[in-house]
Structures are given as C-alpha cells and as structure tokens.
C-alpha positions as CSV (number, residue, x, y, z in Angstrom):
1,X,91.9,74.7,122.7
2,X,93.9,76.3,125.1
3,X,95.1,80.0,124.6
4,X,99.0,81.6,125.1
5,X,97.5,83.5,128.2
6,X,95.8,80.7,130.0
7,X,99.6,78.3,129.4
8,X,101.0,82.1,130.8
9,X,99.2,81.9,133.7
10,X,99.8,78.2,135.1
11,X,103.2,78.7,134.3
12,X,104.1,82.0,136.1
13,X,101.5,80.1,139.3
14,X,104.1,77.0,138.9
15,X,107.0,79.6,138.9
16,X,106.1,81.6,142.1
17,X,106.1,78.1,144.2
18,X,109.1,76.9,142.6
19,X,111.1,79.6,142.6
20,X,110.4,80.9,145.9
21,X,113.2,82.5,147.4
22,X,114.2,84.6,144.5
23,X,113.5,86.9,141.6
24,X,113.0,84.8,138.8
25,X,109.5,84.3,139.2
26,X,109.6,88.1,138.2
27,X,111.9,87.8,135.7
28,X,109.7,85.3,133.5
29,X,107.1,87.4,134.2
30,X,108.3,90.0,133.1
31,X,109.4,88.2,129.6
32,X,106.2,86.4,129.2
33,X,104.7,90.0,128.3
34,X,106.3,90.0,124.9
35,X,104.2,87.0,124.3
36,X,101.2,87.1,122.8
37,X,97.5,86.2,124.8
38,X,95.1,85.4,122.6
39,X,96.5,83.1,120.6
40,X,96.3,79.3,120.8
41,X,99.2,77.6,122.0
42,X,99.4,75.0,119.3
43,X,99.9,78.2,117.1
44,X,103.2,79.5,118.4
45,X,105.5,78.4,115.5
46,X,109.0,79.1,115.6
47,X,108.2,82.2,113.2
48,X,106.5,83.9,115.7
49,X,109.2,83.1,118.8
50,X,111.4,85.0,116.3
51,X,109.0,87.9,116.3
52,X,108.6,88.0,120.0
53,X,112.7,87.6,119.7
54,X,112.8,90.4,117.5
55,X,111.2,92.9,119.8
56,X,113.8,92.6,122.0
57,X,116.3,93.3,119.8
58,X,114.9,96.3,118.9
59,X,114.1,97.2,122.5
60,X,117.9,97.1,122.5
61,X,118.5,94.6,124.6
62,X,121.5,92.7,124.9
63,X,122.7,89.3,122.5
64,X,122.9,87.2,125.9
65,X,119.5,88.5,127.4
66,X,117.9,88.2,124.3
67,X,119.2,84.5,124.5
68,X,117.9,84.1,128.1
69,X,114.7,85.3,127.4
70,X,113.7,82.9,124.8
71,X,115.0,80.5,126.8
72,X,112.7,81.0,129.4
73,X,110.0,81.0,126.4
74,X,111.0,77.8,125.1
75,X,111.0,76.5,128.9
76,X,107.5,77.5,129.4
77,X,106.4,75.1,126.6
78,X,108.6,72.8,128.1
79,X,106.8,72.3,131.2
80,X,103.6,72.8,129.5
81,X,104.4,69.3,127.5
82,X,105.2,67.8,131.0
83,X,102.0,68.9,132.1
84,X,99.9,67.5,129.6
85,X,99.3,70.9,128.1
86,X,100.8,71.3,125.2
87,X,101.7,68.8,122.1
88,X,105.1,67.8,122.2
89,X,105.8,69.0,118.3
90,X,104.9,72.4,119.6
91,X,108.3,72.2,122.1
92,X,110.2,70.3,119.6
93,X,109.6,72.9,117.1
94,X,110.5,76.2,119.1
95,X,113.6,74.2,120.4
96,X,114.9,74.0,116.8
97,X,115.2,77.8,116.8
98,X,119.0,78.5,117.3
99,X,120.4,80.8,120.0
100,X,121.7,84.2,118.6
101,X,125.3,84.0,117.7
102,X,128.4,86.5,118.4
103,X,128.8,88.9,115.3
104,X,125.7,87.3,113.3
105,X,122.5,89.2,114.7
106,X,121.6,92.7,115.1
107,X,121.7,92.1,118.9
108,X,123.4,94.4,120.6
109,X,126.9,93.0,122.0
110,X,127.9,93.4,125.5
111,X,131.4,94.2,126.8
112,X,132.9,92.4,129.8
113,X,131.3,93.2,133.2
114,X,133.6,95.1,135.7
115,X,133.4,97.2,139.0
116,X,131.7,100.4,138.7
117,X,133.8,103.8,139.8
118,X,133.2,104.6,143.0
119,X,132.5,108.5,142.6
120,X,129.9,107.2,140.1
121,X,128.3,105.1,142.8
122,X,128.7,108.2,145.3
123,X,127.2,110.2,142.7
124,X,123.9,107.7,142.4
125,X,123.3,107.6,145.9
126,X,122.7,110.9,145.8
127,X,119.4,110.5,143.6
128,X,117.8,107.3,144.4
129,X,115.2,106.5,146.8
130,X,116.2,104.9,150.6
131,X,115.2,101.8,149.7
132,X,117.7,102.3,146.1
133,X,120.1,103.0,148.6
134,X,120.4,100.5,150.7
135,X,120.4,98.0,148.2
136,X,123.4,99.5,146.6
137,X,125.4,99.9,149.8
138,X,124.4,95.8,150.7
139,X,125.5,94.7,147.2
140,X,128.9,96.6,147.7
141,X,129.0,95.5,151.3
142,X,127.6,91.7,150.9
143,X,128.7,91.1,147.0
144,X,125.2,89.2,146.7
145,X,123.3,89.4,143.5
146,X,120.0,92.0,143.4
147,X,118.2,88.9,143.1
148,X,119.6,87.5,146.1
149,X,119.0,90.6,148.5
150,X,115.2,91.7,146.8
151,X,114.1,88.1,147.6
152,X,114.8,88.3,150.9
153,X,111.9,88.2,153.8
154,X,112.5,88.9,157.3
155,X,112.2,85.1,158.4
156,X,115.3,84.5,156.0
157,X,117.7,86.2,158.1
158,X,119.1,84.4,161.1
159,X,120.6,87.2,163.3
160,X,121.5,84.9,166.2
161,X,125.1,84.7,165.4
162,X,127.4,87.8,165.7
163,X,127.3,87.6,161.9
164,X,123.5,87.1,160.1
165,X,122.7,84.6,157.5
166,X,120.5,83.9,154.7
167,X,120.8,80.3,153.7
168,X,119.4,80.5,149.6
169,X,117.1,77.5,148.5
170,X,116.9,78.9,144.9
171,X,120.1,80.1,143.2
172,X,122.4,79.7,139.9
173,X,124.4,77.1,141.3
174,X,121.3,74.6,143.0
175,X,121.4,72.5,140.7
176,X,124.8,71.6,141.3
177,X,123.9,70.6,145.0
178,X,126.1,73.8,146.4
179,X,124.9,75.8,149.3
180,X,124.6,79.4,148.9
181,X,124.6,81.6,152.1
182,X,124.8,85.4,152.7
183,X,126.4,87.2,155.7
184,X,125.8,90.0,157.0
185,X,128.4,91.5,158.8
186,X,128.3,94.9,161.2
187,X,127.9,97.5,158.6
188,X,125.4,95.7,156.6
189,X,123.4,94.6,160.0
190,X,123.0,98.3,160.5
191,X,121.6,99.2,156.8
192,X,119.0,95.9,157.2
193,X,118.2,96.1,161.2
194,X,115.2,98.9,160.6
195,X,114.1,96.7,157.2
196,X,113.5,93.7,158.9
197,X,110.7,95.0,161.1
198,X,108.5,94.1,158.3
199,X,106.4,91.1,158.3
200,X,108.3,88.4,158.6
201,X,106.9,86.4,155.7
202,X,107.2,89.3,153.6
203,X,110.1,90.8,151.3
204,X,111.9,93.2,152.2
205,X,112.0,95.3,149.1
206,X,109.1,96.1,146.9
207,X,111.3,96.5,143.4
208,X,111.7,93.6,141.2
209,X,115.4,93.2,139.6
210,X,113.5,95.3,136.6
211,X,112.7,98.2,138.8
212,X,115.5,98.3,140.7
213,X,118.1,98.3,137.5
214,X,115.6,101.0,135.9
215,X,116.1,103.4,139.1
216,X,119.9,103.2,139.1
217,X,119.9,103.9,135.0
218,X,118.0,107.2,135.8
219,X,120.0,108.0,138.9
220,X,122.8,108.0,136.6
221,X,121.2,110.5,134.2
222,X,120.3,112.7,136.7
223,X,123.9,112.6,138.2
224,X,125.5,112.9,134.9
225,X,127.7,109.6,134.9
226,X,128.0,106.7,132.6
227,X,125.0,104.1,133.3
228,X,126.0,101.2,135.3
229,X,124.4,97.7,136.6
230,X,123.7,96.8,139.7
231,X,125.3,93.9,139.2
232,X,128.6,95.2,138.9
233,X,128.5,95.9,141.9
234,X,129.4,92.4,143.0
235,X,132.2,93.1,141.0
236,X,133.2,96.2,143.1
237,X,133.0,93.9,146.0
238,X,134.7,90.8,144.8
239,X,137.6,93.6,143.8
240,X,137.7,95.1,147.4
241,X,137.5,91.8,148.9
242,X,140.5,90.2,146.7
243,X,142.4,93.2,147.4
244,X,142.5,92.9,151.0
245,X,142.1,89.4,151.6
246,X,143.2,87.6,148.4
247,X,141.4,85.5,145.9
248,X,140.2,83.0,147.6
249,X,138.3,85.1,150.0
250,X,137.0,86.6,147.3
251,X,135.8,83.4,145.8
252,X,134.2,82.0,148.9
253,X,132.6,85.0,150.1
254,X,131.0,85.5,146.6
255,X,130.1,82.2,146.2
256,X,132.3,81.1,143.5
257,X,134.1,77.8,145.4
258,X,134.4,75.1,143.0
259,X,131.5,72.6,142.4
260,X,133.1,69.7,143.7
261,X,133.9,71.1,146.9
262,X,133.6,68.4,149.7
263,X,131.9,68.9,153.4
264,X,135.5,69.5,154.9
265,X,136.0,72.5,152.4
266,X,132.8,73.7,152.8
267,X,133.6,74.2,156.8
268,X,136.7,76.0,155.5
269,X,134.9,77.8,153.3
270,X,132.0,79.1,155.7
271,X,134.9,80.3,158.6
272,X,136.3,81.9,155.8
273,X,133.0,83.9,154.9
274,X,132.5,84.8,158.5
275,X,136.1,86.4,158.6
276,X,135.0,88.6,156.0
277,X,131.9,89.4,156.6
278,X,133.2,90.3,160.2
279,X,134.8,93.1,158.5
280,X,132.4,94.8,156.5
C-alpha cells in the first residue's frame, strides 16, 4: 500500500531536480497541500479530485488556475504510473475528469490581463519590503515573469557583457526547443548588483511566486488601490517597450518570437534584445 503523502513526496523530490531553474517546483508544492496524506493512492477516485477541486473554488480561485492545479494533480499520478507507483486505472480514471468550462462552473471568471497603472505601482512601492521592491522595479524594467527572476541564483547571471544574462533551462516555451534569455540592462544591473553577493548557488529571493503575489495584494490594501498581479507587470513592460521601439521589440525582448524561428533569426532576435535592454 502506498499512501497519498509518500507518492507527494517522491514527486515534489522528482520536481525540485527537474525543474530546477524555476518556480514550479513551489507551485506544485504548494497545490499538492489540498491533497489529502493519509489516504492510499489507489483510493483517489475522480470523486475526490473533485473535492480537492472544489476547495479551490471556494478559496476563490480563478476558472484557469483551478484548471492548472488539477492538472498538476492529474500529472503527479502520471508520473507515479511511469514510475511503477501507481496502477494505471488510477491515472486513467482522474484523466476522465473534464476541465472546468467558461460559464458552466462556479469558478470564478477572469478578465483579460493588462498593464497595471503606474501611480498604483508608485503607490505599492511604498509598502512592501526591499526585496518586494526590487522585484517589482525588475519585472517593469526586464518584462521577465516572477518565476523567472525568484529562480534566479547568483551563478545564473553572466555580467561579463556590458549587458547581463540569464540563459533559462526551465521555461513555458522548452518544450518547443526555444531559448529563453533575460537581460539586464544599466538600471536593472544597479537594482541586482548588491543581490548577487549571495551565494552563488543560492537564490536570490526567499519568496516563492505565492508569497510574493500575497505581499503585493496587501501592499495594495494598505495603499488603497485596486489589487493587481505581479504578472501584469510584464504587461506594463511589453506596453513601454512597444511604445518606443515597436512590436517586434516588444516581442523579442519578452520572449514571444514565433516557435519556428530559425538560428539566423535568433541572432536577430538576441541584437535586438541587447538594444533594449541597453536602454533600460
């Protein structure tokens, strides 16, 4: 018999090597809590996913996060199968549940992400922590994703080149076979410079993308404006960066160049980041 807690366990061990170089071993996690330990895993029926899935919708949380998070649930069992864990009717089952539709679940509905005012983001600043701080100002400066920047270690950065890099291993678009690469220009050398005297194999940050979206919610009470994501923040970046230097700046230096892009426009691509970058 093997219980939920012990299949937890392996998994999230799995995770942290796999996923090294970003924040999604935290993420899962994090959604493996809602799970239940002391159950056996051949016991998790599709009936109880629900129930774990239902917690979240009462926790409030969003149609397309709830859908993510029982992804990762499913996935779990996944690799448990591959692993010689767990039966393969357990994942077959749990896959059968369907994915929460638009206007048929109590889910909460999301509206489309934009850029976040910028007197709301001056007002924030003013009731976070350093650390909140300078993550903010590197998301509007970089247009990297909070994952992206609270993975980071001091060994990641390569500040040979007037302009530092981070070359990512683990992003959303690996799997395609693009390369994902931050830069650091002038203004965000100066907010990371006294951060990277930590240990070089260590991150940079402490939060998780949990904490750090928590900190900038309360910010926002405590200043009085709407609540806003840290993630729209690459939003207020891709904006700025459109504005001045047109779309497909924006699209390179955000990392949204199309999938098929060959080595010749990748070289393109990267000269093109480094203009930008030079300027922020």
């Amino acid at each position: 018999m093997l219980l939920l807690i012990d299949l937890k366990d392996r998994y999230l061990e799995h995770a942290e090597t796999y996923y090294r170089g970003s924040s999604q071993a935290d993420k899962i996690e994090n959604v493996l809590r809602s799970v239940p330990d002391r159950l056996d895993v051949s016991l998790f029926t599709p009936d109880r996913l629900k129930i774990v899935r239902d917690r979240w919708i009462k926790a409030d949380l969003a149609r397309t996060t709830v859908n993510a998070y029982t992804r990762i649930v499913v996935g779990m069992f996944e690799w448990g199968v591959a692993e010689g864990l767990v039966k393969g009717k357990v994942h077959r089952k749990l896959k059968c549940v369907p994915a929460l539709r638009r206007g048929r679940s109590e889910a909460r509905e999301t509206e489309r992400v934009g850029p976040v005012d910028q007197a709301h983001i001056e007002a924030v600043l003013e009731f976070v922590a350093p650390p909140v701080a300078a993550l903010i100002r590197l998301q509007l400066l970089t247009g990297a994703r909070s994952g992206e920047l609270l993975a980071l270690r001091p060994c990641d950065v390569d500040t040979s080149g007037t302009v530092w890099t981070s070359r990512l291993d683990q992003h959303k678009e690996a799997w395609r076979g693009k390369a994902r690469v931050l830069y650091f220009g002038p203004q965000a050398q100066e907010i990371l410079r006294p951060l990277m005297l930590r240990p070089a194999d260590q991150r940079i940050w402490t939060y998780s993308s949990t904490s750090y979206n928590t900190a900038v919610r309360r910010a926002c009470g405590h200043a009085g404006v709407p609540a806003w994501h840290p993630h729209q923040l690459r939003h207020n970046a891709g904006t700025d960066i459109r504005a001045t230097m047109g779309l497909e700046a924006a699209q390179v230096y955000l990392g949204h160049s199309h999938a098929e892009t060959t080595e010749i426009y990748a070289e393109r691509d990267a000269a093109l980041a480094l203009t930008v970058a030079e300027r922020r």
